[in-house]
Structure formats: structure tokens, C-alpha cells
C-alpha positions in Angstrom: -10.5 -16.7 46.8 -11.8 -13.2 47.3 -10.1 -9.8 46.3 -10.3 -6.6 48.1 -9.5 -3.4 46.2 -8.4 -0.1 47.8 -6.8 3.3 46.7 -3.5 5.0 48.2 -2.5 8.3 48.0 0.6 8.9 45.9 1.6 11.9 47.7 2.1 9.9 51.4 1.4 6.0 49.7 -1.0 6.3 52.8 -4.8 6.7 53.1 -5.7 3.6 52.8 -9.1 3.5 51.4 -11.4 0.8 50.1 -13.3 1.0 47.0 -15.9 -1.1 45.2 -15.3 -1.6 41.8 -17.7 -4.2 39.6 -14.8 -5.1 37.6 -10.4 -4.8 37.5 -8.5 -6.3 36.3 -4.1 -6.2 36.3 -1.2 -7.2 34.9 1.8 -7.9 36.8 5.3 -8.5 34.8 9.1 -7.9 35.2 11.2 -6.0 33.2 8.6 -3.6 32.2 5.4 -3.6 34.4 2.0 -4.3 33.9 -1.4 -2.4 33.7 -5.0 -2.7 34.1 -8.7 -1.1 34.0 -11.4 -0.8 36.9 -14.9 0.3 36.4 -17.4 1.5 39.1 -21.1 1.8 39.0 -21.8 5.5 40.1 -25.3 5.3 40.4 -24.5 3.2 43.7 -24.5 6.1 46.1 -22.0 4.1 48.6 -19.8 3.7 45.8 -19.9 7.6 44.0 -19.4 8.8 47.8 -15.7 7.5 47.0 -14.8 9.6 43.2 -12.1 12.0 45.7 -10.3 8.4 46.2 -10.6 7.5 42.2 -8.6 10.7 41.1 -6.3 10.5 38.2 -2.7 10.7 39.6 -3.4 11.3 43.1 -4.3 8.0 43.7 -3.1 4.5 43.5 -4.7 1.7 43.0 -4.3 -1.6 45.3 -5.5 -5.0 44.8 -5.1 -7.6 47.2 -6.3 -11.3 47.9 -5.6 -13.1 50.9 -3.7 -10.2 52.3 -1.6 -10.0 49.9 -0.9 -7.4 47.4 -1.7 -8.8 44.1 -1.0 -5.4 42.4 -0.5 -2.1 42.6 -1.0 0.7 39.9 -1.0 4.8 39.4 -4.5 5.8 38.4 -3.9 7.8 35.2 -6.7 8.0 33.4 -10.5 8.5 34.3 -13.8 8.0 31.9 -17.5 8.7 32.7 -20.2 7.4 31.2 -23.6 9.4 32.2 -25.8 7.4 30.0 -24.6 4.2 32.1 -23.3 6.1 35.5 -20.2 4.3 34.7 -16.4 5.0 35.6 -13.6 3.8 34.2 -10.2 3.7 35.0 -7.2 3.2 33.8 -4.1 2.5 35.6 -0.3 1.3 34.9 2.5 0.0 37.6 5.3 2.2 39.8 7.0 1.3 36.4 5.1 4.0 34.6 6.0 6.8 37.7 9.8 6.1 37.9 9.8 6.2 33.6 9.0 9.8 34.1 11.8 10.6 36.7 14.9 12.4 35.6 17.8 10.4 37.5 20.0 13.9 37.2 18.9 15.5 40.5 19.9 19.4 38.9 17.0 20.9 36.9 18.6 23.9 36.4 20.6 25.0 33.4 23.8 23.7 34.9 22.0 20.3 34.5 24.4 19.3 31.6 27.2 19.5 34.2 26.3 17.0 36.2 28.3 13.9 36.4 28.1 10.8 38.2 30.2 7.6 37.7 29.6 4.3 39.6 31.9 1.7 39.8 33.2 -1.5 42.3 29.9 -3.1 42.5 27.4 -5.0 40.5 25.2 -4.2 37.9 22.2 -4.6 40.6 23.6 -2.4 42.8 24.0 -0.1 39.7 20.2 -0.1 39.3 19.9 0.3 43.2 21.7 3.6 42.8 19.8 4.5 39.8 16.5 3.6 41.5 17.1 5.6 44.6 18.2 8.7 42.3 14.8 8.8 40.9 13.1 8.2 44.2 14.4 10.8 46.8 14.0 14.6 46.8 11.2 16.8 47.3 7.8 15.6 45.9 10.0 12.4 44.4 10.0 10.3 47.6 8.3 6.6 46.5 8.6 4.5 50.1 11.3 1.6 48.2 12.7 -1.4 50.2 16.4 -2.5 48.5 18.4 -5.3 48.8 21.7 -5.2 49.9 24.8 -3.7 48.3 27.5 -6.0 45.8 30.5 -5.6 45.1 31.6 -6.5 41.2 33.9 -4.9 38.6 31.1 -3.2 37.1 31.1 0.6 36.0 29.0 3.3 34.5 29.3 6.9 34.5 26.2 9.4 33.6 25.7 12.9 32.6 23.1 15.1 33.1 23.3 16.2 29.2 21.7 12.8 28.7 18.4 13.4 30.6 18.4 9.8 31.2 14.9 8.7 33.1 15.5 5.5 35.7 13.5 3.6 32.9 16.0 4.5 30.4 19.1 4.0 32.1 18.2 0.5 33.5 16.4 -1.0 30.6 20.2 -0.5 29.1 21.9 -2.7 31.8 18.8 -5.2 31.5 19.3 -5.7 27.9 22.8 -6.5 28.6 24.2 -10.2 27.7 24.8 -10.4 31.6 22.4 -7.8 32.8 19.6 -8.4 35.7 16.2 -9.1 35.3 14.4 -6.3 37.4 10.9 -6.1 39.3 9.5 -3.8 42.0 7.0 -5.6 44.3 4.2 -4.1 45.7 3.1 -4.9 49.6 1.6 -3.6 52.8 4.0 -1.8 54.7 5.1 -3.0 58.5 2.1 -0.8 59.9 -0.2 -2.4 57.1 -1.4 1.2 56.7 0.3 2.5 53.7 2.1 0.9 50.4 5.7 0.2 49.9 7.5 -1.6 47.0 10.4 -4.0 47.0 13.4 -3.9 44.1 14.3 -7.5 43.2 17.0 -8.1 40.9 19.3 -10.9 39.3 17.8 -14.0 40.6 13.7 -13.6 40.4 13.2 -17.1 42.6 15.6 -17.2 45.6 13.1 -19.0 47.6 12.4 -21.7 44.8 8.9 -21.1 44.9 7.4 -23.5 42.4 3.6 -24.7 40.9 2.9 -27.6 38.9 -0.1 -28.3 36.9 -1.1 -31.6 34.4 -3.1 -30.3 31.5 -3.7 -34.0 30.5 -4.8 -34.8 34.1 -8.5 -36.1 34.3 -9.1 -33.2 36.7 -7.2 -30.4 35.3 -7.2 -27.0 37.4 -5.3 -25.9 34.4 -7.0 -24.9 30.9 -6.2 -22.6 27.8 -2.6 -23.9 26.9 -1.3 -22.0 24.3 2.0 -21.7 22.3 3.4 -18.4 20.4 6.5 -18.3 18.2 7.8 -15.4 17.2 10.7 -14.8 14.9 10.1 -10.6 15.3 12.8 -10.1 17.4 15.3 -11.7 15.8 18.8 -10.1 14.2 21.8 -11.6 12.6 23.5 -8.2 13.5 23.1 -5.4 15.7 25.0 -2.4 15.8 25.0 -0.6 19.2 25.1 3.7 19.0 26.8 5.2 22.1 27.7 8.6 23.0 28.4 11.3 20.4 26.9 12.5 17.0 27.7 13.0 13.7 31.6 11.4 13.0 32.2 11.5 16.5 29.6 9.2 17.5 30.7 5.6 19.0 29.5 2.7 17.2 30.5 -1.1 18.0 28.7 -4.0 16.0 28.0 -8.0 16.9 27.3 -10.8 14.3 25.2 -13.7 14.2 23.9 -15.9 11.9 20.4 -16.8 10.2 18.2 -18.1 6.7 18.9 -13.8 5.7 20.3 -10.7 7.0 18.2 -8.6 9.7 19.7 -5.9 10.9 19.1 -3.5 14.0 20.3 -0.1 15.4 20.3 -0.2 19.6 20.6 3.0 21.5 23.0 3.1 24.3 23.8 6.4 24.2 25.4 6.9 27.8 27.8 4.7 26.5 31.2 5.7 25.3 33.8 3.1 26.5 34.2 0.6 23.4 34.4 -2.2 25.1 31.0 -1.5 27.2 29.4 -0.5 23.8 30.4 -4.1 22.0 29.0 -5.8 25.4 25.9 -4.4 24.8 25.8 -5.0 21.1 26.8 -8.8 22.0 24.1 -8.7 24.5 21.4 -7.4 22.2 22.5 -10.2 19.0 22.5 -13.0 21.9 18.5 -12.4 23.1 18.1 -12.5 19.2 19.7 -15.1 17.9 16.6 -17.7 18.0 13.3 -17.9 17.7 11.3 -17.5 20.8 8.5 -19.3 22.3 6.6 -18.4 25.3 3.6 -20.8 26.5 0.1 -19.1 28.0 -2.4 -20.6 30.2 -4.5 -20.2 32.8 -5.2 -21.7 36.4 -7.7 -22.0 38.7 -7.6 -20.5 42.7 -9.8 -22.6 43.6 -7.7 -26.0 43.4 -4.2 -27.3 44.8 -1.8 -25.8 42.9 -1.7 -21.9 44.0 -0.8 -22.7 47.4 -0.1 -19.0 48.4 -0.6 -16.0 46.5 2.8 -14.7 48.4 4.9 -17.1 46.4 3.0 -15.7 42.9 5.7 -13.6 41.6 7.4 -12.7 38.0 10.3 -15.4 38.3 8.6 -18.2 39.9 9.0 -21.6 38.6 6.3 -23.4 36.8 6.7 -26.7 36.2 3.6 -28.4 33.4 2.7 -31.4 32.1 1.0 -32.2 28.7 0.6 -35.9 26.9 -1.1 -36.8 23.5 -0.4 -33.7 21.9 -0.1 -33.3 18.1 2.0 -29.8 18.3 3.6 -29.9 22.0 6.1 -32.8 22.6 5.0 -35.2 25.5 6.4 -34.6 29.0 7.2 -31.9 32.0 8.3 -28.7 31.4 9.7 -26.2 33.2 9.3 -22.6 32.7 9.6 -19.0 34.3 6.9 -16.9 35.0 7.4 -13.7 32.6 4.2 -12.0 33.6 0.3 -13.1 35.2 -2.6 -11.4 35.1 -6.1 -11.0 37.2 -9.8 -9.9 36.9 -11.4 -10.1 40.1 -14.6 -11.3 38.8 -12.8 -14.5 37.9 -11.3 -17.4 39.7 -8.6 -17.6 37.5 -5.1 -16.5 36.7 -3.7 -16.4 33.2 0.1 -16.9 33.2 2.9 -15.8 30.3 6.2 -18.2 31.1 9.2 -18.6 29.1 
């Protein structure tokens, strides 16, 4: 399976333009994006007649097998090496562009005026809203395909005193108890002659996509099985902060249990309805109240079980079979794909699933 790699402008997410690199490799996940590195061997001549289309910032950085984008990310760092004639890049997802955009659209000092409140819809529609703050204006336009609008009794109201990034303000309904899972996927756009992303939330597998692999199987394409338990995260009490300072500030608390007392702080600080606040505290003690264990492994391209790379997604279902094991109990298991990650010198893909 062979990869192609090309640059976009960020300023149009046009100029499609392919470049050679001798190694990249990317990370694609939900809920907080993924990154990766490229190097290119300058003394090439074909290849250095392309550093205006390897410029920090001004360029993004496609790959895509099959033609299909595997991943997309901004271009934010450059090193040359004379000695070697190499360059290396370094690049992170749309994830890393939108974290630095101010969802208050005043930048003025009348921005801590500025007031919005959504409400009658659902927390996806919520980051929808969000999303498309950060995304419109002059210089801020990212080319963003949505899903449709829903209607739910869900409400938040923002203020520009907050100078909430999208990042910021949707990582907080994402760590709700009930909050969406979020992802922006990159593809070629209708024309296939620029790049446009897709925001996915809630559900991460509507289509039901699935691959199964048998690690015990005499001819394996899987390999590298791993386990990883982590009790770091865990809290037998979370108090969540919301809006206000000093005596004035809103605090609601959620209990859990556990072998001794860990305690966290969680920011919410657009917050100040009470009964939101102890949603997100109860949220926050849930996703902590047990150990978790996520399961790593990689699989080939070359055999049966990718069957299209359009159906390799964050959300996908993995379904895996081990036997004869002296840590992991015998049987199928099925799992969620958390993140995946690439080098296109390889014919394999290394999966995180929970």
C-alpha cells in the first residue's frame, strides 16, 4: 500500500503540491489530535526545488494512501541540518490551529462585553456553534463540513471576559459525564484540489465499520499486543471551579470511592449555574473512578483485515482475538479505536483502542 505526501496552503487549503519526503510519520486521534515529523533529503535537487512548499505555518501537510487522506497537519516547525542536507519537520493536526482561536469574535477592548448564550439543542450542536465561531472571519476561514443541527435541552452561555479558545470551551463539554466524543477529519475536497475537514461528534462509528484480527492465528497480520494500566487518572473526589474568584467563586464537588483519598481541582470556569458545575464535577469523578486499560498493537496493510483505509477512523470497532495467554484472558474482544498512527516507510499501522 503506497502513500503519497503533499503540502496545502493554509491561507486558501489549496495549492496542492507534492513533496518527497524519505520519512513521516502521523498520528491521528480524537479528542485531542495527533502529530508527526517528516524529513527531506535536500541535497536531492528535485526535492530542495520544493523548501517554498515546506514553510512553517504557511503550509500543511497531507498524507494520503489509496486516495485517501490519512492525515493532515500544520507545519510548525522547520530544522536543517547542513552537515546531512537534512530537513525536518514538525507538524501537529487542525486541532493545534483551532486551540489558538479566540471563540469571542470582538478583539477590541469592549471584548469583555461580549455575550453569547446557546440553548434548545444538543451538546454537539453546542460544539458546532463553537467550532464555526473559531472558523469564520477574516484570515480565520478553515473550509469545515458539519453535521446537521439537534435539538436537546442543553445550554451554555459565554463571555468574552473569559477568552475562551474553541479548544478550551469544548474540551469542557467533552469531559462531561454525557459529553461527545469529538474529531475533525481530514479529506479531499469535491474538486479534489484543495483540503477540507469534517466535525464528527457523539457517535464515532455510525457506519459500523469494524476489523478483526487473531493474534494466536498461525498467520497473524497482527503483532506487538500490548496491555497498559494506569491508575494516574484516578480520583475519589473532584471538586469542579466555575465562574468567579476569591469568595465569590462557584465550587460544586462529586465523591467516589477508592484503597485512599485522591483528590482533584477541575477548571470549568465558564460555568456558573450550580447544577451545570456538579454535572461536570460528576462527569470528571465518573471517567475516574477505575483503573484504565487501553490495549496497543500493530497491523499489517498488506493482509485482509484493513479492507479500506476510508473506514480507518478514531471510533472504529476493533474486534481481537488472543488464546494461551498467561496475562490476557482467552477470547474476542472488542474495543474502540482511541488513536492510530503511520510512517510511510512501513507497512504497518500501530493502533491505541480502549
Amino acid at each position: 500500500m503506497s502513500y503519497k505526501v503533499y503540502t496545502v496552503s493554509t491561507t486558501t487549503w489549496q495549492d496542492k503540491t507534492v513533496v518527497d519526503p524519505k520519512s513521516c510519520s502521523w498520528t491521528r486521534a480524537m479528542n485531542e489530535g495527533g502529530s508527526g515529523s517528516a524529513s527531506f533529503n535536500l541535497a536531492d535537487t528535485k526535492v530542495a526545488s520544493t523548501i517554498t512548499k515546506l514553510a512553517p505555518a504557511e503550509r500543511c501537510l497531507v498524507v494520503e494512501s489509496d486516495d485517501v487522506v490519512i492525515y493532515a497537519g500544520i507545519i510548525w516547525e522547520s530544522t536543517y541540518n547542513r552537515d546531512t542536507k537534512t530537513l525536518t519537520l514538525n507538524y501537529d493536526d487542525i486541532w493545534s490551529l483551532i486551540e489558538l482561536r479566540l471563540i469571542a469574535p470582538i478583539r477590541t477592548e469592549v471584548m469583555p462585553s461580549w455575550k453569547t448564550t446557546y440553548s434548545g439543542m444538543e451538546y454537539d450542536t453546542i460544539v458546532k456553534r463553537l467550532v464555526q465561531l473559531g472558523t469564520t472571519g477574516a484570515g480565520r476561514t478553515i473550509p469545515m463540513v458539519y453535521e446537521d443541527d439537534y435539538a436537546g435541552g442543553r445550554s451554555r452561555t459565554y463571555y468574552g471576559y473569559n477568552a475562551d479558545t474553541v479548544v478550551g470551551a469544548i474540551k469542557e463539554i467533552m469531559d462531561l459525564a454525557d459529553g461527545p466524543d469529538v474529531d475533525f477529519r481530514p479529506r479531499w475536497n469535491a474538486a479534489r484540489d484543495g483540503l477540507e475537514f469534517t466535525l464528527r461528534t457523539g457517535f464515532m462509528n455510525p457506519d459500523n465499520n469494524q476489523i478483526e484480527v487473531n493474534f494466536s492465528a498461525a498467520k497473524s497480520y497482527g503483532r506487538n499486543l500490548t496491555v497498559k494500566t494506569t491508575a494516574r487518572e484516578l480520583a475519589t473526589q473532584v471538586v469542579g471551579v466555575g465562574e468567579g474568584s476569591g469568595v465569590d467563586m462557584i465550587i460544586r464537588s462529586a465523591g467516589g470511592s477508592g484503597a485512599f483519598a485522591i483528590e482533584r481541582a477541575e477548571q470549568a470556569k465558564n460555568l456558573k449555574d450550580g447544577t451545570q458545575l456538579s454535572a461536570f464535577a460528576q462527569g470528571e469523578v465518573a471517567a475516574r473512578a477505575g483503573l484504565l486499560a487501553q490495549y496497543g498493537f500493530d497491523i499489517s496493510q498488506r493482509g485482509p483485515v484493513i479492507k479500506t483505509l476510508w473506514d480507518l477512523q478514531p471510533g472504529t470497532s476493533v474486534r481481537w482475538y488472543v488464546s494461551d495467554d498467561p496475562y490476557i484472558s482467552s477470547g474476542w474482544k472488542d474495543n474502540m479505536i482511541l488513536k492510530f498512527s503511520g510512517e510511510i516507510t512501513s507497512d504497518w499501522i500501530h493502533f491505541e483502542v480502549i
